[in-house]
C-alpha positions as a printed Julia matrix, in Angstrom:
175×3 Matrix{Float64}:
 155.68  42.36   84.69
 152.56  44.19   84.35
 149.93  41.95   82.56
 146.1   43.16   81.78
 143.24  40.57   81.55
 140.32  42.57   79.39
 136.61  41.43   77.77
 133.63  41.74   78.46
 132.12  40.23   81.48
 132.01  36.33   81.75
 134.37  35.48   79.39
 137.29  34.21   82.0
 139.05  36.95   83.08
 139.2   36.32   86.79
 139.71  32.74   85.91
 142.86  33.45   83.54
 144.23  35.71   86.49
 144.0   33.28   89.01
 145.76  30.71   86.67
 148.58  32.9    85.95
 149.06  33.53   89.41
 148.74  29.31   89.69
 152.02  29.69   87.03
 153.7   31.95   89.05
 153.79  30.0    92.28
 154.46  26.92   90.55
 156.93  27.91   87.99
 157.71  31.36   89.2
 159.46  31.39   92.56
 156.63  33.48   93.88
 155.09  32.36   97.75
 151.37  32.75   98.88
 153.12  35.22  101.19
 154.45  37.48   98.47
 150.59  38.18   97.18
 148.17  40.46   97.87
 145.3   41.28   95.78
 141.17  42.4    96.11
 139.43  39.02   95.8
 139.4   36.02   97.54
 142.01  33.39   96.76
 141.76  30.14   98.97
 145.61  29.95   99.71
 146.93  30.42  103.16
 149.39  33.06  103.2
 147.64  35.41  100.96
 146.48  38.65  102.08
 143.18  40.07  100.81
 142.74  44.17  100.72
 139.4   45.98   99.77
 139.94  48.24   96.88
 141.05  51.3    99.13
 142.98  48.99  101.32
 145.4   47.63   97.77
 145.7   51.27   96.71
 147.24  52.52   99.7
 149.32  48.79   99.84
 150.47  49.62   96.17
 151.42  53.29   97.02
 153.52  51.87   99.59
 155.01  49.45   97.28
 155.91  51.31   95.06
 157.24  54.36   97.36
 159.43  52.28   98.91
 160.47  49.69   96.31
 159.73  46.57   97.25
 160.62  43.68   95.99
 159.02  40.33   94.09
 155.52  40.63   95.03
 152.27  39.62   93.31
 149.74  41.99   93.15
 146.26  40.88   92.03
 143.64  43.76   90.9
 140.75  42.33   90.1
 138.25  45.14   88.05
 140.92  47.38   88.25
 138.78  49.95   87.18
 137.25  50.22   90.89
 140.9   50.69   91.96
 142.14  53.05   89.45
 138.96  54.88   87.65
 140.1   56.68   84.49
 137.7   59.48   86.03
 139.9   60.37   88.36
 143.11  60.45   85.94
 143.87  64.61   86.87
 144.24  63.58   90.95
 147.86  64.15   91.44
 148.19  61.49   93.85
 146.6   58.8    91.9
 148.83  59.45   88.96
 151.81  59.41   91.01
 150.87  56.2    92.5
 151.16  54.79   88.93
 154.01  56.64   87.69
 155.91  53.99   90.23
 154.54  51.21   87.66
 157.14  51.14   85.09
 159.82  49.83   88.26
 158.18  46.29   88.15
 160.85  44.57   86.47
 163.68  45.86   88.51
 162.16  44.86   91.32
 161.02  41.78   90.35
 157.14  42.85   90.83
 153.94  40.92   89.16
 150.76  43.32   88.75
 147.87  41.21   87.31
 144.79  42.75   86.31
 141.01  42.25   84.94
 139.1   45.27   83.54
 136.67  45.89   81.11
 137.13  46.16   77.3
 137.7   49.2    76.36
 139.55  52.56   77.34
 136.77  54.14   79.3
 137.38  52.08   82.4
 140.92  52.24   83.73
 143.22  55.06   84.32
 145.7   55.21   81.2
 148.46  55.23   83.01
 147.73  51.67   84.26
 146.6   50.55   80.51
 150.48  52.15   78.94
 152.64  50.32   81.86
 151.19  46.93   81.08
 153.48  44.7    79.37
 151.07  41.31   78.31
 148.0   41.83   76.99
 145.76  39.16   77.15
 142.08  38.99   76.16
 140.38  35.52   77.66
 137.27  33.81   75.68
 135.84  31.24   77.83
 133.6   28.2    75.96
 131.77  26.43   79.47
 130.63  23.72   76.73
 134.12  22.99   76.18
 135.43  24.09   79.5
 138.07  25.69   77.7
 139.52  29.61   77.94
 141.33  30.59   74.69
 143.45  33.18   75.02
 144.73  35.45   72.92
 147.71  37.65   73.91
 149.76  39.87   72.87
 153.41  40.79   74.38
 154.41  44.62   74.19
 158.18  43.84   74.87
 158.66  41.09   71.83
 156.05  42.36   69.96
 154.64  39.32   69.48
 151.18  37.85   69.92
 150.49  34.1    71.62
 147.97  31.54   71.96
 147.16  29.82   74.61
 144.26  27.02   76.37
 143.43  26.51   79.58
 141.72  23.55   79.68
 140.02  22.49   82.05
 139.03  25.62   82.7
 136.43  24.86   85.7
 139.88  23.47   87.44
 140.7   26.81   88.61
 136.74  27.82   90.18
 138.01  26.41   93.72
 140.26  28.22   94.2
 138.77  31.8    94.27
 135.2   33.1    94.72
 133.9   33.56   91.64
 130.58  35.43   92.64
 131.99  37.5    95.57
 131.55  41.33   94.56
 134.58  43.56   94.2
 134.84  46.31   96.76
């Protein structure tokens, strides 16, 4: 499953990530040691890459097919710049994408509204869409989603949101 987390910044995207990922280890038969990802999640067993680090972990991946991971990318367009959409390798990194559900493979991802930021090869393989609006007076993130393979949008709360904020570093940069 391929989902992308996308607004503007500060409205929960990071936060909705790391609670999906929360979903997938409770509910999802997914360990700590099955995820990697760029930011910091306080979970032993998790392995943290810098930006160049998770490409060349995702090439591999995907190369030579392996099976039920997690992959977190947070500000996936650091990772995979639409800017650099015409570098043959890049693309055929992400042509390995569309595999995830045969092999039982979880890409989460935050990026920026709008089609600018991302390579579009990573914005046509996702499968949720979800776009996160986070009220800290309510300390509440609505979401509203939208699933590609039922056509169907969702709804959801997570509530309380500020829960999730010990689990991951909130303010460390993305590299």
């Amino acid at each position: 499953m391929i989902v992308f987390i996308t607004n503007i910044q500060n409205k929960g995207k990071t936060l909705t990530l790391v609670h999906t990922l929360a979903e997938l280890l409770m509910n999802g038969g997914y360990s700590p040691k099955e995820v990697a990802g760029n930011l910091t999640i306080r979970m032993r067993g998790y392995t943290k890459y810098k930006n160049e680090e998770l490409r060349a972990y995702i090439e591999d991946m995907l190369k030579n097919e392996v099976r039920h991971k997690v992959v977190l990318i947070d500000e996936v367009d650091g990772v995979y710049p639409a800017r650099f959409w015409n570098r043959g390798r890049q693309t055929e990194q992400l042509l390995g994408l569309w595999q995830d559900f045969k092999l039982f493979n979880w890409f989460i991802m935050t990026g920026h509204i709008g089609n600018a930021g991302s390579d579009l090869i990573v914005r046509a393989a996702a499968t949720v869409y979800i776009e996160p609006t986070y009220i800290k007076g309510e300390d509440k993130i609505y979401i509203n989603g939208y699933d590609k393979r039922s056509r169907s949008p969702f709804y959801q709360t997570i509530h309380p949101a500020s829960a999730m904020f010990p689990f991951y570093k909130r303010w460390e940069p993305i590299k």
